[in-house]
C-alpha positions, 0 to 999 in steps of 0.5 A: 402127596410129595411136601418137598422136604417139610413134612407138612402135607397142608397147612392150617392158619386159623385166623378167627381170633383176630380183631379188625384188620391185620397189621402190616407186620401180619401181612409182612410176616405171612407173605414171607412165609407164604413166598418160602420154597417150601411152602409156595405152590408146593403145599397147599395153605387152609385160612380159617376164619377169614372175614369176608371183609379182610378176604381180598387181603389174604388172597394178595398176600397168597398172590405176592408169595406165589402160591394159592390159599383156600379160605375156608369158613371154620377151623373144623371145616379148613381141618377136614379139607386139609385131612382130604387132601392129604388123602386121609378122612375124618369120622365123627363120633355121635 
């Protein structure tokens, strides 16, 4: 998979530590990065630990920077799908 010059195959964002609703400035920031050439549409973005509450904000957000974001329940789950992506897999210890 190609990552046009970032290095970055996928993107994780953990978003569980966040109380109540994002901040404008959050919002702001993230679009920001999210519209950047780099990222937009051309890696693929993992939120963690979305509330389903705050769900419709983060998908605008992805929509204003012109790529797409998967919002994944866990860290450890948005890992595992970011790993795949970039065609590596995780094996777990018992």
């Amino acid at each position: 998979p190609s990552s046009r010059g970032t290095g970055a195959r996928a993107v994780i964002l953990d978003l569980a530590g966040l109380a109540g609703s994002p901040d404008r400035a959050l919002l702001e920031s993230c679009d920001r990065f999210l519209a950047h050439r780099k990222i937009a549409g051309s890696i693929p973005v993992f939120l963690a630990g979305v509330d389903a509450e705050h769900r419709p904000l983060w998908q605008d957000a992805s929509a204003r920077g012109g790529g797409t974001v998967s919002i994944i329940p866990s860290f450890e789950r948005a890992l595992e799908e970011a790993l795949e992506h970039s065609e590596y897999r995780l094996v777990r210890r018992r």
